[in-house]
Backbone as CSV, one residue per row, in Angstrom:
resi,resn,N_x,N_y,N_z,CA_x,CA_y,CA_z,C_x,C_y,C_z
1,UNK,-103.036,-69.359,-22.988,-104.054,-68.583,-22.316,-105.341,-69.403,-22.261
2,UNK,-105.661,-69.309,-21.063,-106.793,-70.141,-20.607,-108.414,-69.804,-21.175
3,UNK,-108.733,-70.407,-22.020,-110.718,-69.732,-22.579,-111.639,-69.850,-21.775
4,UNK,-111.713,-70.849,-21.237,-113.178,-71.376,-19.672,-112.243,-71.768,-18.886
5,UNK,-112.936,-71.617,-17.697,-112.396,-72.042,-16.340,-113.356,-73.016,-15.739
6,UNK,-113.720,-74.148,-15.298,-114.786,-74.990,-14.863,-113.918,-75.236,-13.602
7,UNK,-114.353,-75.599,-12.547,-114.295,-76.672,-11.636,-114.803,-77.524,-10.987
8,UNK,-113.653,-78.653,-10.882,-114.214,-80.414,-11.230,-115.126,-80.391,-10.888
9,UNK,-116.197,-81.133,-11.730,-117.325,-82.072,-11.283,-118.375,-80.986,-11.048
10,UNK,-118.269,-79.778,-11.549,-119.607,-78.458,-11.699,-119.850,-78.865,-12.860
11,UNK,-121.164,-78.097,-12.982,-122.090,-78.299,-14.279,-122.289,-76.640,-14.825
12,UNK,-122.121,-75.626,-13.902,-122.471,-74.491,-14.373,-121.303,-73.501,-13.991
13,UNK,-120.945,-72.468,-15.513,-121.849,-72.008,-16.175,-121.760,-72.669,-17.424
14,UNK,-122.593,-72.026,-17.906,-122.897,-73.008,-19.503,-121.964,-72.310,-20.164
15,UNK,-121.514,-72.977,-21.002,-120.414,-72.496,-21.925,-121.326,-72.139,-22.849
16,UNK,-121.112,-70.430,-23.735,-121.690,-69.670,-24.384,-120.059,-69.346,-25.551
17,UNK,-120.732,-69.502,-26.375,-119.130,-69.181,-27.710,-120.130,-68.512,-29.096
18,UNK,-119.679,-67.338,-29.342,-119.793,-67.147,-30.424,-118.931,-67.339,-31.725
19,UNK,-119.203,-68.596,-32.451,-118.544,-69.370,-33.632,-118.061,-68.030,-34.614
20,UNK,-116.732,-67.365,-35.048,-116.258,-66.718,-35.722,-115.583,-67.227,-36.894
21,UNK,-115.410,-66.647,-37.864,-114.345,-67.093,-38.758,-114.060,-65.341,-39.148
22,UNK,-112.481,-65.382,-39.881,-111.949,-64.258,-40.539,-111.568,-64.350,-41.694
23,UNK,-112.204,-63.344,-42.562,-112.382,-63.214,-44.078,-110.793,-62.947,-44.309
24,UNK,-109.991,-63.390,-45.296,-108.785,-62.938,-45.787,-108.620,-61.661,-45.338
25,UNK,-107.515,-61.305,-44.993,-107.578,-59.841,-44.047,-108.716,-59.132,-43.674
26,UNK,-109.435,-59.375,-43.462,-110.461,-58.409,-42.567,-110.402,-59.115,-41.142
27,UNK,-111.381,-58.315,-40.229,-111.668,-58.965,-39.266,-113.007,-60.397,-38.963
28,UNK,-113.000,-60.692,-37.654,-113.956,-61.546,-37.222,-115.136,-61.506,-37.286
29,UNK,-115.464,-61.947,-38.132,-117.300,-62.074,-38.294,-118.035,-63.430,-37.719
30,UNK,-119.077,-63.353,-37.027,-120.115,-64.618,-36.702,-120.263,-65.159,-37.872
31,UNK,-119.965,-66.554,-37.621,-120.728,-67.526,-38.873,-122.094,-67.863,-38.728
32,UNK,-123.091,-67.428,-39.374,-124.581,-67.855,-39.534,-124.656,-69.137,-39.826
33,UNK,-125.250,-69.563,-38.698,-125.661,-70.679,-38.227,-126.793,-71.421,-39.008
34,UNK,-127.823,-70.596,-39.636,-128.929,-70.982,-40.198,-129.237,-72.222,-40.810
35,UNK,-128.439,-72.173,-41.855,-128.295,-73.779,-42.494,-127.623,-74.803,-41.567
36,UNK,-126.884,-74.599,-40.852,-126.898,-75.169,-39.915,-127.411,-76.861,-39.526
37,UNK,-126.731,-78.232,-39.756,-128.260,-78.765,-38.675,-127.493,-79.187,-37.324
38,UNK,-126.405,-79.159,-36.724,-126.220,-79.358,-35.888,-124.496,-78.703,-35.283
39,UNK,-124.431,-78.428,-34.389,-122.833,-77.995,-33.837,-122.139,-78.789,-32.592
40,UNK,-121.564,-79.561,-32.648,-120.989,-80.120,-31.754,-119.510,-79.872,-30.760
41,UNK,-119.687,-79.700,-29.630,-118.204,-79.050,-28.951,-117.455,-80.861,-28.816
42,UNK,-116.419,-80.737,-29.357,-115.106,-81.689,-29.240,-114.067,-81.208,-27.962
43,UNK,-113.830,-82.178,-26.918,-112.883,-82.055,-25.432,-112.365,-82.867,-25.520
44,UNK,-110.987,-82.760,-25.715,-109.768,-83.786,-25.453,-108.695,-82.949,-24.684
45,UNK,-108.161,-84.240,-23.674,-107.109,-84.012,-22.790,-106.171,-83.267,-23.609
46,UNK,-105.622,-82.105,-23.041,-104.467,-81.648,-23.800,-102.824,-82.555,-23.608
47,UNK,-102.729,-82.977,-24.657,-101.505,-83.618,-25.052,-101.483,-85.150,-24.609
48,UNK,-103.145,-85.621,-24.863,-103.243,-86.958,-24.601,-102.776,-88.108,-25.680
49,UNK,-102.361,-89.037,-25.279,-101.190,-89.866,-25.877,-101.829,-90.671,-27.155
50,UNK,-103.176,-90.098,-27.507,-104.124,-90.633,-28.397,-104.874,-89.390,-28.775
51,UNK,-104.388,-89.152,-29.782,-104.993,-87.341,-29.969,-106.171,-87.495,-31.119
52,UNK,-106.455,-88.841,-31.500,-108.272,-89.040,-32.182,-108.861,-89.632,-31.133
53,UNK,-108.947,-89.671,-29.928,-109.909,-90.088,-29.371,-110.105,-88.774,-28.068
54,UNK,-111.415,-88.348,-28.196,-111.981,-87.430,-27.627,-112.680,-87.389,-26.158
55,UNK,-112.176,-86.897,-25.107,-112.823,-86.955,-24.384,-114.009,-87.553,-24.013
56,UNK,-115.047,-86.322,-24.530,-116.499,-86.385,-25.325,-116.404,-85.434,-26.387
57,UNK,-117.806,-85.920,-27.303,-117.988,-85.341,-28.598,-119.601,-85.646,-28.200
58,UNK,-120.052,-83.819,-27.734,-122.102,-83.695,-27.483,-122.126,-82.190,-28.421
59,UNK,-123.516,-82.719,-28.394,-124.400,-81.402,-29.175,-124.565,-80.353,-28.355
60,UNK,-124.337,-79.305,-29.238,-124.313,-77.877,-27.884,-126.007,-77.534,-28.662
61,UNK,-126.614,-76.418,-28.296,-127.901,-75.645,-28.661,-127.423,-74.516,-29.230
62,UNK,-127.848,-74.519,-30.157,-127.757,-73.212,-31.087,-128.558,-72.098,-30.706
63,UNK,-128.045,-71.363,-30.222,-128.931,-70.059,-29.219,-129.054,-68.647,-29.591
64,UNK,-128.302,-68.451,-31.326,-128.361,-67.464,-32.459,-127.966,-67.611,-33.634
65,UNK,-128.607,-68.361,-34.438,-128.503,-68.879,-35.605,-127.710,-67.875,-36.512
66,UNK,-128.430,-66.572,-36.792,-127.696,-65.815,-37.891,-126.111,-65.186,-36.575
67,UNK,-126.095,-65.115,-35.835,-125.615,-64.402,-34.842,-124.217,-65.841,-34.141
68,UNK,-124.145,-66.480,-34.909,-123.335,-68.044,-34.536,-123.030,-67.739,-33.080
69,UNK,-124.113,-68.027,-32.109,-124.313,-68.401,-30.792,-124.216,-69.435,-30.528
70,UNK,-123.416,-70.645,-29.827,-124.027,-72.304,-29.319,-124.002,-71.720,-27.526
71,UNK,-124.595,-72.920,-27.249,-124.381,-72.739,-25.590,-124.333,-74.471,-25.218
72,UNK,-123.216,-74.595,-24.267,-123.444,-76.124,-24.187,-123.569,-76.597,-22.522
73,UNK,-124.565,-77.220,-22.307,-124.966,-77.519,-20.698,-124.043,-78.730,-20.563
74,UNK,-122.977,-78.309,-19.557,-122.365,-79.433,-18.743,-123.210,-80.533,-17.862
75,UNK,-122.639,-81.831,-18.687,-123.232,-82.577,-17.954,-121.688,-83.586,-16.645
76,UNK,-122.037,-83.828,-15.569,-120.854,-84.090,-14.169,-120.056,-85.173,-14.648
77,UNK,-120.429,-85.833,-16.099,-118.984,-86.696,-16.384,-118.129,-85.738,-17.164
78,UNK,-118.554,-84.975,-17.390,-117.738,-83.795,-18.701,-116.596,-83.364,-17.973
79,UNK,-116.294,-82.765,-16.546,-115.615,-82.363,-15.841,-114.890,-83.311,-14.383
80,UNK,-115.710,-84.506,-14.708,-114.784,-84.995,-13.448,-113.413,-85.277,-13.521
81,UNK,-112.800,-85.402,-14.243,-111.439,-85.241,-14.063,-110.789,-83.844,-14.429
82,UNK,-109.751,-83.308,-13.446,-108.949,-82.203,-13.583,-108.080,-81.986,-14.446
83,UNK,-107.866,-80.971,-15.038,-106.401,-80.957,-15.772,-106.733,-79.749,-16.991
84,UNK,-105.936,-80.220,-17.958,-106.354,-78.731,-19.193,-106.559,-79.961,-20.298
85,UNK,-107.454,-78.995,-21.219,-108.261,-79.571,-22.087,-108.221,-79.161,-22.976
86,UNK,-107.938,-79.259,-24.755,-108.465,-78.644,-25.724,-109.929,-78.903,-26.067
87,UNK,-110.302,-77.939,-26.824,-111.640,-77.972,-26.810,-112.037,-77.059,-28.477
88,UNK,-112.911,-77.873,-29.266,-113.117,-77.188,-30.378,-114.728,-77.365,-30.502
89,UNK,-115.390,-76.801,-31.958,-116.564,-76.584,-32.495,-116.649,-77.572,-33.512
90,UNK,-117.289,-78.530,-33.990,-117.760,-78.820,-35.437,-119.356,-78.528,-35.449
91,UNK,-118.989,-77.503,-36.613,-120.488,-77.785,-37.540,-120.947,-78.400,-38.427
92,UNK,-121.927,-79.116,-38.445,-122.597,-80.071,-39.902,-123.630,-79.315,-39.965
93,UNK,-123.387,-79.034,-41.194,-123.274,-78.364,-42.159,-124.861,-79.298,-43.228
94,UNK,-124.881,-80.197,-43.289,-125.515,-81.639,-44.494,-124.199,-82.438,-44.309
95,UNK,-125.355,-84.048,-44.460,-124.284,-85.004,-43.984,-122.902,-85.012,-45.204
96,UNK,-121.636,-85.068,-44.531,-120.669,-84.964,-45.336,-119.813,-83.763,-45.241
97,UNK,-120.846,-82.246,-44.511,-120.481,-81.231,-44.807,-120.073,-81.070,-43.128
98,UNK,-118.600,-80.764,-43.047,-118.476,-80.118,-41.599,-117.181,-78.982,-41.798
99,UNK,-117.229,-78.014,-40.717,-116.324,-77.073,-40.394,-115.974,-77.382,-38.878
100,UNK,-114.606,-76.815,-38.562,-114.322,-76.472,-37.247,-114.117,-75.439,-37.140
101,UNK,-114.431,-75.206,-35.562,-113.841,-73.607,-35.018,-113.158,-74.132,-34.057
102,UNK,-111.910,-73.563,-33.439,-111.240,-72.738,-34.294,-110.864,-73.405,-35.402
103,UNK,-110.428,-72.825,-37.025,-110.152,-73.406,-38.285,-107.981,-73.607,-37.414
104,UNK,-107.777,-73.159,-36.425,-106.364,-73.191,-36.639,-106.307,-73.516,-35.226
105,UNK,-105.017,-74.192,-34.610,-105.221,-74.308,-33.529,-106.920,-74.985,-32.292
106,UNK,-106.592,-74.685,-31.044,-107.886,-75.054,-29.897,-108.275,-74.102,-29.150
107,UNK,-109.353,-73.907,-28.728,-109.500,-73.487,-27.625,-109.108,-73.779,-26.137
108,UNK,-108.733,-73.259,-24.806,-108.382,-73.980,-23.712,-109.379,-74.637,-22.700
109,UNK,-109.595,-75.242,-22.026,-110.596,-75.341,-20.845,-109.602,-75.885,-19.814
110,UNK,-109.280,-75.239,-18.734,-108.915,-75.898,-17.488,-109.874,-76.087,-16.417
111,UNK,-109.542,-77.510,-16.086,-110.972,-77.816,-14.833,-109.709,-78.045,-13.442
112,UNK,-110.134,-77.330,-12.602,-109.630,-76.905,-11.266,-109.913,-78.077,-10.622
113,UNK,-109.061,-78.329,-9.928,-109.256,-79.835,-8.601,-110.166,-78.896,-8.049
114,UNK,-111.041,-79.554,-7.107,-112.080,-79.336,-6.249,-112.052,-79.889,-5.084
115,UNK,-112.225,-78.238,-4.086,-111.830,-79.028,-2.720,-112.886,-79.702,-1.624
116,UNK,-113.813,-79.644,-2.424,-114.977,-80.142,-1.319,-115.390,-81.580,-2.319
């Protein structure tokens, strides 16, 4: 199942994700961002023949700290090529200290050929 939909070579809309994690059986809670110093979205080709090397790896904006909001502005190399994409979160945390979202599995992004 597909998470964003982009097509090629657009810049908008901004990708908006609220960063979750789930407590041992309970449900989904926002991770507070606060301490926080930076969150980065990770895009790699899905099922590319080199699965440590990343697309790109940019800084998104943290847009609700206690409320784990990022938002990340596409920039026109991010999407020029078509196809499906995994796509994850790291947070640093202090140097040394990082998490991903999702903790299991990716998120999807498919970028649509473009007909103009």
């Amino acid at each position: 199942m597909t998470d964003f939909f982009m097509k090629q070579n657009d810049t908008q809309p901004t990708l908006v994700a609220v960063l979750t994690e789930t407590p041992s059986g309970g449900k989904a809670e926002a991770i507070d961002l606060t301490a926080a110093e930076k969150v980065y979205l990770i895009v790699r080709e899905k099922g590319a023949s080199d699965p440590t090397e990343p697309k790109f790896k940019k800084e998104c904006s943290i847009t609700s700290a206690e409320g784990g909001e990022v938002a990340y502005e596409w920039d026109a190399e991010d999407t020029d090529t078509s196809g499906e994409f995994n796509f994850e979160f790291e947070i640093v945390w202090a140097p040394g200290e990082t998490e991903t979202v999702p903790r299991q599995g990716y998120y999807l992004l498919d970028v649509e050929d473009d007909l103009g």
